[in-house]
C-alpha positions in Angstrom: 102.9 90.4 102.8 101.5 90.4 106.1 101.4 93.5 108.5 100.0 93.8 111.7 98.8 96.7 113.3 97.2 97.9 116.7 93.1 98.1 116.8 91.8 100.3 119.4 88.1 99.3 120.2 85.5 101.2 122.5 81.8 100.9 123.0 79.7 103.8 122.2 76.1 102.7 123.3 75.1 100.3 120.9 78.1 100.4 118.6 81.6 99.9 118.8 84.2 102.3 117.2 87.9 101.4 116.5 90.8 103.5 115.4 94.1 102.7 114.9 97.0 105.1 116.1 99.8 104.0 113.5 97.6 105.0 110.2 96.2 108.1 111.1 93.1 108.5 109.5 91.8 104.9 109.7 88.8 104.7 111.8 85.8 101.6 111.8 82.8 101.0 113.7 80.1 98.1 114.1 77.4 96.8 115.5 80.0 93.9 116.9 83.8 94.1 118.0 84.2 92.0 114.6 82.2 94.2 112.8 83.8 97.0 113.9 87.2 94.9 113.2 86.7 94.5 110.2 85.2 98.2 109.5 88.8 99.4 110.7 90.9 96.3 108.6 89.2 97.5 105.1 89.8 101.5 106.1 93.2 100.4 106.6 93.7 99.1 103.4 92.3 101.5 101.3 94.5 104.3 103.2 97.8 102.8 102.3 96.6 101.4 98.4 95.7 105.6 98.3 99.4 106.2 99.8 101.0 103.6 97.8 99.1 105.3 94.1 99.8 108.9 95.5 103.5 108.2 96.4 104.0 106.2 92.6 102.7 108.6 90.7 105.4 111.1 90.3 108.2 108.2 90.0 110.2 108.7 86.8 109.5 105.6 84.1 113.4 105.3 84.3 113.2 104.8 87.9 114.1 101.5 89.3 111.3 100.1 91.2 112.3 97.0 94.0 110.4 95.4 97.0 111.2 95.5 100.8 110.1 93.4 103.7 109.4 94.9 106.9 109.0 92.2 109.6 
């Protein structure tokens, strides 16, 4: 599944920081705008696999479990 969110980049001296204001919490930096890209991408993803294992585990076993698409 693909998602897209909205990277907020700015320069702070030698670094760049990034943020992203639809996953609060999710914050990158780097040495390049990449770097700090992809500092921000991997935060990202680690917030919502903690969101999606904190939100599962008090699903009852008898629970039925199915998959939506947000495009």
């Amino acid at each position: 599944m693909r998602n897209e969110f909205t990277a907020i980049l700015e320069r702070d001296g030698d670094w760049f920081v990034a943020y992203c204001p639809e996953v609060p919490g999710a914050n990158g930096q780097g040495s390049t705008r990449d770097k700090a890209r992809q500092s921000l991408a991997e935060a990202i993803a680690l917030i919502l696999a903690d969101l999606r294992e904190d939100g599962l585990r008090g699903v009852p076993a008898a629970a039925e479990r199915d998959t939506i698409v947000v495009e």
